[in-house]
C-alpha positions as CSV (number, residue, x, y, z in Angstrom):
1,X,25.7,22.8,16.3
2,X,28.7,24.9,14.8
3,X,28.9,28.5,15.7
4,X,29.2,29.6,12.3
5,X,25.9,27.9,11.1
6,X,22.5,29.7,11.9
7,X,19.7,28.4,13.7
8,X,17.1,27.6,11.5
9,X,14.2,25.8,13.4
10,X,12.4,25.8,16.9
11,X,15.2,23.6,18.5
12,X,17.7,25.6,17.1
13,X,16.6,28.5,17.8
14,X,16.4,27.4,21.4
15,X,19.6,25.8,21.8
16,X,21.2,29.2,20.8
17,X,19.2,31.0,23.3
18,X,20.3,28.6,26.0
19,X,23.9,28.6,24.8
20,X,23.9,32.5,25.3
21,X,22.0,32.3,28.7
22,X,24.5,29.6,30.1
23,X,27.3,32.0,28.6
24,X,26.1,35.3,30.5
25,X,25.4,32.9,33.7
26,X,28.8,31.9,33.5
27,X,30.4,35.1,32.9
28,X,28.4,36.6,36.2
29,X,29.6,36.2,39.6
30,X,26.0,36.3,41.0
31,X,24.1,33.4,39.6
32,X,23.1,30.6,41.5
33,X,25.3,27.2,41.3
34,X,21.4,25.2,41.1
35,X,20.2,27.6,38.5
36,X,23.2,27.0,36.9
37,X,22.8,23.3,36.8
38,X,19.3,23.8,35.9
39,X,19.9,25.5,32.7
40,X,22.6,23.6,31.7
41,X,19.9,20.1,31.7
42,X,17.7,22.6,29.3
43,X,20.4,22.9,27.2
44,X,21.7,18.9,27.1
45,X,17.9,18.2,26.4
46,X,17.7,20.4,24.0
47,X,21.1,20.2,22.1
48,X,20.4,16.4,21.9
49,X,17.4,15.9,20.4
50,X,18.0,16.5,16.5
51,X,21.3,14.8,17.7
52,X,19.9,11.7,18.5
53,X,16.9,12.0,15.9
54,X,19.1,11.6,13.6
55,X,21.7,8.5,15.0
56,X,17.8,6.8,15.6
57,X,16.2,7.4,12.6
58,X,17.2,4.8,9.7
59,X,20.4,5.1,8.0
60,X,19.6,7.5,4.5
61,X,20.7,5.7,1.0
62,X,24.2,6.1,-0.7
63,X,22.3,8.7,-3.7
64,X,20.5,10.2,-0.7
65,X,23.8,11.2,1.5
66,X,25.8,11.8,-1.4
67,X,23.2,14.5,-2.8
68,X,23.3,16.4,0.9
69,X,26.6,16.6,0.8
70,X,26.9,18.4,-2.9
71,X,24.4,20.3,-1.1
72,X,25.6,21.3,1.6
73,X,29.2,21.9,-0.3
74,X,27.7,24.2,-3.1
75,X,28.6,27.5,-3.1
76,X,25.2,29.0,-4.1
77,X,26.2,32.6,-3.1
78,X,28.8,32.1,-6.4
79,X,25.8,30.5,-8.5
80,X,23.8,33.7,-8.0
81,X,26.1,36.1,-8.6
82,X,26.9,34.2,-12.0
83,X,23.1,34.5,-12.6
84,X,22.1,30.6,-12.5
85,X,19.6,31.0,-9.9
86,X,17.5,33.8,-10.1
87,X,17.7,33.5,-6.3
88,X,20.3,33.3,-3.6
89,X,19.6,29.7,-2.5
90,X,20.5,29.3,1.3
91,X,21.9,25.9,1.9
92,X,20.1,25.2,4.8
93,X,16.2,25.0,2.9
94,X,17.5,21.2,1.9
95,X,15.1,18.7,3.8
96,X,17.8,16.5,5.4
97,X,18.1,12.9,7.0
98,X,15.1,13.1,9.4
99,X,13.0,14.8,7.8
100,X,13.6,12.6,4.4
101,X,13.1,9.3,6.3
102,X,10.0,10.9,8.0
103,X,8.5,11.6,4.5
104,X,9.6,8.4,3.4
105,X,7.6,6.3,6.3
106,X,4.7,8.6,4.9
107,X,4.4,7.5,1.9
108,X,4.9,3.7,2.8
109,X,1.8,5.3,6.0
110,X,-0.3,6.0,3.2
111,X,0.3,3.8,0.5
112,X,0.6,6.6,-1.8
113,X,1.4,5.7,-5.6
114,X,1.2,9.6,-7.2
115,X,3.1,12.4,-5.5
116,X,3.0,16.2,-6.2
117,X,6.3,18.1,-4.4
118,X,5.4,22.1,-4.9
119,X,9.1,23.4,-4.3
120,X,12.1,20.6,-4.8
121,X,15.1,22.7,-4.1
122,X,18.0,20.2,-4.7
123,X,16.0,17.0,-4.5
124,X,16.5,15.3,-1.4
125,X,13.2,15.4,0.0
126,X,12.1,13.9,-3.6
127,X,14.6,11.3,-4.1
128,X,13.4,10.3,-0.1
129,X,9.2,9.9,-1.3
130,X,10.6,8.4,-4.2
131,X,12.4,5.8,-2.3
132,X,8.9,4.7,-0.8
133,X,7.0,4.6,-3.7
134,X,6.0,1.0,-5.3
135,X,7.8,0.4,-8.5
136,X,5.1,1.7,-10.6
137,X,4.8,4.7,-8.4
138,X,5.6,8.3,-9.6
139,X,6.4,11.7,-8.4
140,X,6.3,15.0,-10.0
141,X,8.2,18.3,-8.6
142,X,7.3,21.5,-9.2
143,X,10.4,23.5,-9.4
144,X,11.2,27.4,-10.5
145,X,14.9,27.3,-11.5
146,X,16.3,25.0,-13.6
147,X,19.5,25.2,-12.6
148,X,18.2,22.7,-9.6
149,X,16.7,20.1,-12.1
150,X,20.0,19.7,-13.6
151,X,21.8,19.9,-10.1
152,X,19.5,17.2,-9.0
153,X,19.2,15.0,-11.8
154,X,22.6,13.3,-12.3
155,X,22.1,12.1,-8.5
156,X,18.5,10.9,-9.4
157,X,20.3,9.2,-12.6
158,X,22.6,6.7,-9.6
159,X,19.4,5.9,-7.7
160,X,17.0,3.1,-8.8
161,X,14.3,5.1,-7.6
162,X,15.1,8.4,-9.6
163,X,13.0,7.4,-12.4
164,X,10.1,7.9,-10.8
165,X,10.7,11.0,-10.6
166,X,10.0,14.0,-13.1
167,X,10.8,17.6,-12.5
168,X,8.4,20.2,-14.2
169,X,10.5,23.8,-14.3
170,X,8.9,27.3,-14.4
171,X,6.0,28.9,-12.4
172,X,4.7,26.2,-9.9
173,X,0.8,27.5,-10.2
174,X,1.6,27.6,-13.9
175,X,2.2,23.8,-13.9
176,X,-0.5,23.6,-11.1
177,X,-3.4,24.6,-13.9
178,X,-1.6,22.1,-16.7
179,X,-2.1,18.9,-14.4
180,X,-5.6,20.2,-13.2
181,X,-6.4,20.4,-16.7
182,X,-4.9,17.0,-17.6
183,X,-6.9,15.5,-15.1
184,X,-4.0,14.9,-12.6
185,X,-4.6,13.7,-9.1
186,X,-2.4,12.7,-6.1
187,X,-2.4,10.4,-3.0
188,X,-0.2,13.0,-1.3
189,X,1.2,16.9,-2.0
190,X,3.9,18.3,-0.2
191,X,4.2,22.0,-0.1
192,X,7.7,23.9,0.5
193,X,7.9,26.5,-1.9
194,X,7.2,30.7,-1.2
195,X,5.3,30.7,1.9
196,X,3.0,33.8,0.6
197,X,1.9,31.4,-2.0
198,X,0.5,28.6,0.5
199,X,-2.9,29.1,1.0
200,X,-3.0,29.2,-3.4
201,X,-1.2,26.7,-3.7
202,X,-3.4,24.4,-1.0
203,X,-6.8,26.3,-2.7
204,X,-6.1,25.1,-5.9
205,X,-5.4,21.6,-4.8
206,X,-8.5,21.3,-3.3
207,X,-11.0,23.1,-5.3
208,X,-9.4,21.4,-9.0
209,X,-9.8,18.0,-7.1
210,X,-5.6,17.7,-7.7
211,X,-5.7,15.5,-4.2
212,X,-7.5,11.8,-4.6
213,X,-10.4,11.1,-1.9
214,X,-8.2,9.8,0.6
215,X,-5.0,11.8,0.2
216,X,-2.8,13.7,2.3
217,X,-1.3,17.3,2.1
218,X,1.9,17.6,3.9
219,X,3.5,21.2,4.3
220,X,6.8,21.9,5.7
221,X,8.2,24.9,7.7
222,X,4.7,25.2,9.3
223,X,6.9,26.1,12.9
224,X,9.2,28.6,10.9
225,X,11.9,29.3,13.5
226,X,9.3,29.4,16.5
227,X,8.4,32.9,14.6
228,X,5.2,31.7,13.5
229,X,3.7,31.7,17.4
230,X,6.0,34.6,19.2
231,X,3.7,37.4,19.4
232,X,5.9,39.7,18.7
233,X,6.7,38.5,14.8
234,X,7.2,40.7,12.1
235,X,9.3,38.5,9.4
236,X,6.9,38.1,6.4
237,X,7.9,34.5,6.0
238,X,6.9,33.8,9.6
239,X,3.3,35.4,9.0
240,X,2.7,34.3,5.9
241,X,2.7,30.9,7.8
242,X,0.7,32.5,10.6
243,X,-1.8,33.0,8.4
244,X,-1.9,29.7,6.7
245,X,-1.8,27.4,9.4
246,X,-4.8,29.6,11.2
247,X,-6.3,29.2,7.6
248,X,-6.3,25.6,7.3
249,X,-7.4,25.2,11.1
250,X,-10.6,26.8,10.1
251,X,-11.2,24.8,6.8
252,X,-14.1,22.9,7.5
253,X,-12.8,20.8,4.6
254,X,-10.3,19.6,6.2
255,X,-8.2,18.1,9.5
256,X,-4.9,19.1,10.3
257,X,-1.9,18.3,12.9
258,X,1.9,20.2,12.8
259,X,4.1,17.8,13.6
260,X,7.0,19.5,15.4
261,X,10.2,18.0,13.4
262,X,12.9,20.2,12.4
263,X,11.0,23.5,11.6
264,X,7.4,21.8,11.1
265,X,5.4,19.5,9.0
266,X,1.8,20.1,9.1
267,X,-0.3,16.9,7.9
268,X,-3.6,17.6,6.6
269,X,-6.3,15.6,5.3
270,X,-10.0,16.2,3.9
271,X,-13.1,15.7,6.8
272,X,-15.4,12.4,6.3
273,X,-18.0,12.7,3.4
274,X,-20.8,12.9,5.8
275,X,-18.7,15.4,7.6
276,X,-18.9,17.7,4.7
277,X,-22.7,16.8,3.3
278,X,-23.8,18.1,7.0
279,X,-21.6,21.2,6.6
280,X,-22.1,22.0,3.0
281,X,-26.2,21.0,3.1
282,X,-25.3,19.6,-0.1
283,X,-28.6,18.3,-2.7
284,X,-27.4,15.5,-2.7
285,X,-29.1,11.9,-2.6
286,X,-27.4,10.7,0.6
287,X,-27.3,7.0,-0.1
288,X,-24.5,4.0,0.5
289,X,-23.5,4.7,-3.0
290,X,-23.0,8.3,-2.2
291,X,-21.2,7.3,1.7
292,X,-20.6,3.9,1.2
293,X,-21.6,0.6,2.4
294,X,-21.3,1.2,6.1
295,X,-19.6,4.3,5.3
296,X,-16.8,2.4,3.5
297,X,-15.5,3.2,-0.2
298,X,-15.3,0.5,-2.3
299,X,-11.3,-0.9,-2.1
300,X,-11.9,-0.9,1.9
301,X,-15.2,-3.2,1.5
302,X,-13.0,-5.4,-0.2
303,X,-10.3,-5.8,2.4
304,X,-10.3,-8.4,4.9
305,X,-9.1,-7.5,8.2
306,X,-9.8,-9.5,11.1
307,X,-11.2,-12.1,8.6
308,X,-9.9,-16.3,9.4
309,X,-9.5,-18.2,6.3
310,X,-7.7,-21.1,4.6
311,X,-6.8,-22.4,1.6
312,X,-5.8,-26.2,0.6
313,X,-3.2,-26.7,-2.0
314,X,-1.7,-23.5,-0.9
315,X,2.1,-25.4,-0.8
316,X,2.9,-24.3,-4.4
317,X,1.1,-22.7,-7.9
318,X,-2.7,-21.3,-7.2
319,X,-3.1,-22.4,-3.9
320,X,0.3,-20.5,-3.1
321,X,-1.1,-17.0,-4.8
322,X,-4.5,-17.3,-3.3
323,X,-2.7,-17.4,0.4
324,X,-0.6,-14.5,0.0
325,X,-3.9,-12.2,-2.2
326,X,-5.6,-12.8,1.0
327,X,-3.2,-12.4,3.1
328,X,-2.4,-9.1,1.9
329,X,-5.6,-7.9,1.8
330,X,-5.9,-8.6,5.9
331,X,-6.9,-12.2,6.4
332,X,-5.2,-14.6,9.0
333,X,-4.7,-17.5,6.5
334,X,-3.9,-21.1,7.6
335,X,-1.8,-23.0,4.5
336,X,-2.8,-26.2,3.8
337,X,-0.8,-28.5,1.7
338,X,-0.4,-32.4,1.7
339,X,3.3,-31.6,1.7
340,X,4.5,-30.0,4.8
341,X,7.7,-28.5,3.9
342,X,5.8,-26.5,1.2
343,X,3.5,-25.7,3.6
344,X,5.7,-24.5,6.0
345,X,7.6,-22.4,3.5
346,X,4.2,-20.5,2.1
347,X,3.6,-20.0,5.8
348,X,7.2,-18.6,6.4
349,X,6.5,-16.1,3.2
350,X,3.3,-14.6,4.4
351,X,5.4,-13.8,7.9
352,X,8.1,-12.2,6.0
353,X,5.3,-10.3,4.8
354,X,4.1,-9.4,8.0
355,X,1.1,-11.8,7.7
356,X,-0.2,-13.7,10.9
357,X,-0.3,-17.6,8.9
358,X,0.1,-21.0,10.2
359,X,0.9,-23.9,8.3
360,X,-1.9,-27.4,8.8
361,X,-0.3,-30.9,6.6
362,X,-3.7,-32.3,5.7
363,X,-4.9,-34.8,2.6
364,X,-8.2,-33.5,1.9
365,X,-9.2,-37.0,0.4
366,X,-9.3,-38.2,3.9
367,X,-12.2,-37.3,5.8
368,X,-10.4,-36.9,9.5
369,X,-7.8,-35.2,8.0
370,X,-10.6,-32.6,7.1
371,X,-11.4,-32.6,10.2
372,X,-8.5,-31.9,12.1
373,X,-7.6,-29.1,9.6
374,X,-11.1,-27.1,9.9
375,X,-10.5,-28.1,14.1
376,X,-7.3,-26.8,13.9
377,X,-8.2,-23.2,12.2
378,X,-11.5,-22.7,14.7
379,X,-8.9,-23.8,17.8
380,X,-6.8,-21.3,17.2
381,X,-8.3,-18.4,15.6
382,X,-12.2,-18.9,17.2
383,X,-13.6,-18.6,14.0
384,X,-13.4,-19.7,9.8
385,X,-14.8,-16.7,7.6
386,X,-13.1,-17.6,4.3
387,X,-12.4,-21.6,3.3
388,X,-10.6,-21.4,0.0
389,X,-11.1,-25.4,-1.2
390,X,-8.5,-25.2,-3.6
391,X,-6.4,-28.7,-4.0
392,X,-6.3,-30.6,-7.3
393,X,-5.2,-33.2,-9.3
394,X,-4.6,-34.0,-12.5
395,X,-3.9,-37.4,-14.1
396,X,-3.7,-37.2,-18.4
397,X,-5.2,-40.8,-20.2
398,X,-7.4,-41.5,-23.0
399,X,-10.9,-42.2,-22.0
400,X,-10.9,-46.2,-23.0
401,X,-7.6,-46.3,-20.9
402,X,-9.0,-44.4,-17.8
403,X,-8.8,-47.1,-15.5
404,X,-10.9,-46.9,-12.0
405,X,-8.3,-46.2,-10.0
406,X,-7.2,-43.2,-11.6
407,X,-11.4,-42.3,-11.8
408,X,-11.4,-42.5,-7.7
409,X,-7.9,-40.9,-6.9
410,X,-9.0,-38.2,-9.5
411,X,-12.3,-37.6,-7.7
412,X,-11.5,-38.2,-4.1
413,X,-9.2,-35.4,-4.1
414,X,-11.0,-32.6,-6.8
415,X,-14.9,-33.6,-5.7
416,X,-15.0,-35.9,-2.9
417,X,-12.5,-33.9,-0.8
418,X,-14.1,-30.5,-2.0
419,X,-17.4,-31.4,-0.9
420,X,-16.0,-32.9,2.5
421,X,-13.8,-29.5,3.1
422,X,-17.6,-27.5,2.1
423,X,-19.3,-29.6,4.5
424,X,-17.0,-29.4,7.6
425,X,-16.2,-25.5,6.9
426,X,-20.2,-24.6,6.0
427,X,-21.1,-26.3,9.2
428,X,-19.0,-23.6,11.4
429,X,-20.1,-20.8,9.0
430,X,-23.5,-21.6,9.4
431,X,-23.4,-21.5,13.1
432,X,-22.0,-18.1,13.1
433,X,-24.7,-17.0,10.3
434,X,-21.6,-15.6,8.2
435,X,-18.9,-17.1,6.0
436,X,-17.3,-17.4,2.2
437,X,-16.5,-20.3,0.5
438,X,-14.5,-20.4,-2.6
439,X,-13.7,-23.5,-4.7
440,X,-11.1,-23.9,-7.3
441,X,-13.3,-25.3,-10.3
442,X,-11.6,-25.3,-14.1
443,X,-12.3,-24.2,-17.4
444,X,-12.4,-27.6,-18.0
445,X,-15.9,-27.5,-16.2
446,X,-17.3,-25.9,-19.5
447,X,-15.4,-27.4,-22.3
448,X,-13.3,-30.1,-23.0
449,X,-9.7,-28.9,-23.4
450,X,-7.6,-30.4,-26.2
451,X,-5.3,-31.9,-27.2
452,X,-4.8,-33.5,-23.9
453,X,-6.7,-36.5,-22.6
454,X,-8.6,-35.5,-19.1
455,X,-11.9,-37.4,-18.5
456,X,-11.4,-37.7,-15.1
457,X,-10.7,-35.0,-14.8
458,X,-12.7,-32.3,-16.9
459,X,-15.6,-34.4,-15.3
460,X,-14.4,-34.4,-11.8
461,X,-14.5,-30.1,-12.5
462,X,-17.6,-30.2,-13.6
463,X,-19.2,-31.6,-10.6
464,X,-16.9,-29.2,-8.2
465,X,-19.0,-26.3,-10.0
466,X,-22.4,-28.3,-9.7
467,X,-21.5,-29.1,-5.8
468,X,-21.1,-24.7,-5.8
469,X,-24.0,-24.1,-7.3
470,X,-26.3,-26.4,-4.9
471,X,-25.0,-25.5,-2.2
472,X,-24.8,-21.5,-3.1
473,X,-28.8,-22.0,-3.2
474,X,-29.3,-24.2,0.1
475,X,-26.8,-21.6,2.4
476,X,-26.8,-18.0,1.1
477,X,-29.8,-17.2,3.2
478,X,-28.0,-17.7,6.0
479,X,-25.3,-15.8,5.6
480,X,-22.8,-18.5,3.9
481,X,-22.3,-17.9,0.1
482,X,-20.4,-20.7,-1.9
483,X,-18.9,-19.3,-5.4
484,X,-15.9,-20.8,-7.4
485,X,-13.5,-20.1,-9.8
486,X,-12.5,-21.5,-13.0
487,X,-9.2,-21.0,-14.4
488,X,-7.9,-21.5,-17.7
489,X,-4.1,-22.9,-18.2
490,X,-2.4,-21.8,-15.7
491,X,1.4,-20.7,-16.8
492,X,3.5,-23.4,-13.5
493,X,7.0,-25.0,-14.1
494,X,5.4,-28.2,-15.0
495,X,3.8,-26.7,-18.2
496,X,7.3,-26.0,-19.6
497,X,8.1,-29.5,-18.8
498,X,9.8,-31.9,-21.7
499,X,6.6,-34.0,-22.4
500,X,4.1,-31.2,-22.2
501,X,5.8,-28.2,-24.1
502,X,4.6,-29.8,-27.2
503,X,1.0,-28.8,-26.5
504,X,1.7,-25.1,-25.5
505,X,1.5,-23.7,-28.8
506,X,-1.4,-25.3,-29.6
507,X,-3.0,-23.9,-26.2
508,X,-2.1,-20.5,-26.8
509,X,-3.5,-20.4,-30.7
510,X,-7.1,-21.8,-28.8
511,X,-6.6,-18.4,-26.4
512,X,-7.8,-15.3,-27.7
513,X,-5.8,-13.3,-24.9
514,X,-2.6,-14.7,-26.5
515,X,-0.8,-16.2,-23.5
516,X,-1.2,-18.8,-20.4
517,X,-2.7,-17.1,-17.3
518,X,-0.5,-16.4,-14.7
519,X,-1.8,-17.2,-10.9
520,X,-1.8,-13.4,-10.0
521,X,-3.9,-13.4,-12.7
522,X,-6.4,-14.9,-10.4
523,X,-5.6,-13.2,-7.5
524,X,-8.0,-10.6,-7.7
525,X,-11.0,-12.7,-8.0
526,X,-10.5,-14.6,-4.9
527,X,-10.2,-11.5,-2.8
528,X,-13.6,-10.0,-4.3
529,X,-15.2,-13.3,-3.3
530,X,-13.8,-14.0,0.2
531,X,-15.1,-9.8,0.9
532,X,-18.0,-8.4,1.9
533,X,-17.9,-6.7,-1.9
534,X,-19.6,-9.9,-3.5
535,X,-22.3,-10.7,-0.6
536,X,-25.1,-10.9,-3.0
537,X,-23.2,-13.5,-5.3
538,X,-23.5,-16.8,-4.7
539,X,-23.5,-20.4,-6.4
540,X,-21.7,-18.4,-9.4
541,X,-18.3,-20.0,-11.7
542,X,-16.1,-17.3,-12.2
543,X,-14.0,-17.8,-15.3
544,X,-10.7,-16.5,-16.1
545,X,-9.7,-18.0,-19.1
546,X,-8.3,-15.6,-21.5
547,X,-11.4,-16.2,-23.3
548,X,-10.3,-19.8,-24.5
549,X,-14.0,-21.0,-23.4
550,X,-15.3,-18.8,-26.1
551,X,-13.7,-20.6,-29.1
């Protein structure tokens, strides 16, 4: 720390009173040698910790270090005096590396998509959310002088990220009421603005409902210079924050923890729903559609944590975007694929992902291949919850031409194999009295596509959903529901082919939506049915067609 700069936060603040202890020690004849040493360990423990915070913590992006360091460089004394800022802006309010990253890994924490900043400064604590939002995500900062918008904005203008970000000038409660109005809510708020305005600021998020159901207020300089706890305070900064952090302590609303980086981030969240009908003696009808089903809102019902599944055909197209959909929504998922190399590199995606996968070569036509793949799965997970039965084939001929071979290749693979994989994956299920499957059906199942030649085919699909429906009836009482899905034309590399491109035109004036689907057009639906969500739906043909079965 250099001598000219002022401490600013708990650490600092203690580093300088060390520093001047260790000075007066030294300067005195009559001070122990061991209390000596002693303080001088206080003072390398405490110098090095925002030291080494910072070498530790991830390395801050080129439009990130290059806005600190206009910051830091800015002679803000000279911007007030020529009447830019209505206020002299001291250099050291900017968030900084640690502090940015920590905000950062919050909103990746949280999975937050909408972010309110009350109080931006020069940016760099916006730019830092901004950096873990999703592409889609947004952020918008409350600011009072708009001399910092501009300030800000031509670094936001290098970053990829800085378009997600829009900067609202003027009174911050002003802006506050406008997005209440509008019907604005958040995933997370982070408060550093005038520290008398706080507890209005956090009021008004709360009572207007500016903060989603599951959202997360963070508020910074919570530890103000160790001032907020020394009893013998009298800065009006450091009890305004007194005051608000003994405020939010007793809000029965909500939960809270202070984080002791830099000068304090407090992290507060609302209480549990029952929590608050208990506390507020609320007429309300307490019901699961009131809590939840088993206390759980409705996206968490659908995830599927802990859950085993697997899904054939899962080397390339459907198969491959039904792995990773339930994969991401918490499933162990095994990838099955006749081809092993495919299968191995769906498997390799879902661990770059983060996604415990393994990779099983299997043709489902085979019975012992079926087997060994539902043996497999149960060896090494102990359980299958979800069995995605989604391999396929295809083979185009006019009916008179169709010749038997093509018939039994057709339907060992799309019914045959189906209703083996059903079998051998309902037969665990059943024995633990719980399980999902899901089976990869076809518009085709409902009308007869055209112009091309499928008979096989089309009818192969049509058992698939008749196999669903049968056995939907014979195993949902005990606790095994069998639904499928039936896609429209899906949009793969083999539609744009040389002999097939011909027909695509044609398909798409038969499709009322306009275009081919896309596989993560389908991804949805296999998540709702491998969850808990759709328990009381069973032998049902989910189609997602673009409404081409309508025409």
């Amino acid at each position: 720390m250099s001598a000219e700069k002022v401490p600013d936060t708990p650490v600092e603040v203690l580093v300088d009173l060390l520093t001047r202890t260790m000075e007066v020690a030294k300067a005195s004849g009559n001070v122990p040698e061991e209390l000596t040493h002693q303080l001088q360990k206080a003072l390398d423990i405490a110098s090095g910790l925002d030291d080494y915070l910072e070498k530790m913590s991830s390395q801050e992006s080129e439009p990130l270090a290059e806005l600190y360091k206009k910051t830091i460089s800015h002679d803000w004394d000279q911007v007030h005096k020529e009447g830019k800022t209505m206020f002299r802006l001291p250099k050291e309010c900017i968030t900084g590396h640690v502090e940015g990253q920590t905000l950062k890994m919050l909103i990746h924490m949280s999975q937050a998509k909408r972010v309110l900043e009350i109080g931006m400064f020069t940016g760099y604590g916006a730019l830092s959310m901004a950096e873990g939002l999703p592409e889609d995500g947004c952020l918008v900062a409350c600011e009072l002088e708009p001399y910092l918008k501009d300030f800000a904005q031509a670094i936001f203008d290098k970053s990829p990220h800085g378009r997600k970000i829009t900067v609202r000038t003027g009174s911050a409660m002003d802006t506050l009421k406008e997005l209440a109005a509008a019907g604005e809510q958040f995933d997370m708020v982070f408060i550093d603005a005038d520290k008398d305005n706080y507890i209005n600021y956090y009021n008004f998020i709360l009572d207007k409902s500016l903060l989603k159901l599951r959202g997360v207020i963070c508020v910074d300089n919570t530890l103000f210079k160790a001032k907020v706890y020394l009893k013998d305070t009298t800065d009006g900064n450091a009890l305004a924050l007194r005051k608000f952090n003994q405020f939010v302590r007793d809000d029965p609303r909500v939960e809270q923890v202070i984080i002791p980086l830099r000068d304090g981030i407090s992290v507060v969240r609302r209480v549990s729903v029952s929590s608050e009908c208990s506390r507020t003696k609320s007429k309300i009808t307490d019901d699961e559609v009131f809590r939840g089903v088993k206390g759980l809102p409705i996206l968490d019902r659908m995830r599927l944590d802990g859950k085993v599944a697997y899904v054939t055909g899962a080397g390339q197209g459907i198969g491959r975007a039904f792995a990773h959909a339930l994969g991401e929504a918490g499933a162990m998922v095994a990838v099955v694929d006749l081809d092993q190399d495919k299968a191995e590199a769906v498997a390799g995606e879902l661990f770059l992902k983060g996604i415990i996968a393994i990779s099983i070569t299997a043709d489902i036509s085979k019975s012992a291949d079926v087997q060994r793949m539902i043996d497999n799965v149960v060896s090494k997970w102990g359980a299958i919850h979800v069995a995605c039965n989604n391999a396929g084939i295809n083979m185009n001929s006019a009916s008179e031409d169709t010749s038997l071979e093509e018939w039994d290749q057709t339907f060992n693979v799309n019914l045959r194999g189906t209703f083996m994989c059903c079998q051998a994956a309902g037969r665990v299920m059943l024995k633990q009295g719980y399980g999902k499957i899901i089976n990869t059906a076809s518009m085709a199942s409902l009308i007869v596509p055209h112009p091309q030649t499928q008979l096989s085919y089309n009818t192969s699909k049509a058992g698939v959903v008749k196999l669903t429906q049968t056995l939907g009836t014979e195993w949902i009482d005990r606790g095994v529901s069998v639904n499928c899905i039936s896609p429209g034309i899906v949009d793969t590399p083999l539609i744009h082919s040389e002999s097939l491109r011909p027909l695509v035109q044609r398909w798409l004036s038969d499709i009322p939506a306009g275009r081919l689907a896309q596989v993560t057009d389908l991804q949805a639906a296999v998540v709702y049915l491998a969850s808990d969500a759709s328990d009381y739906m069973t032998g049902h043909n989910l189609v997602i067609e673009g409404g081409q079965s309508l025409w």
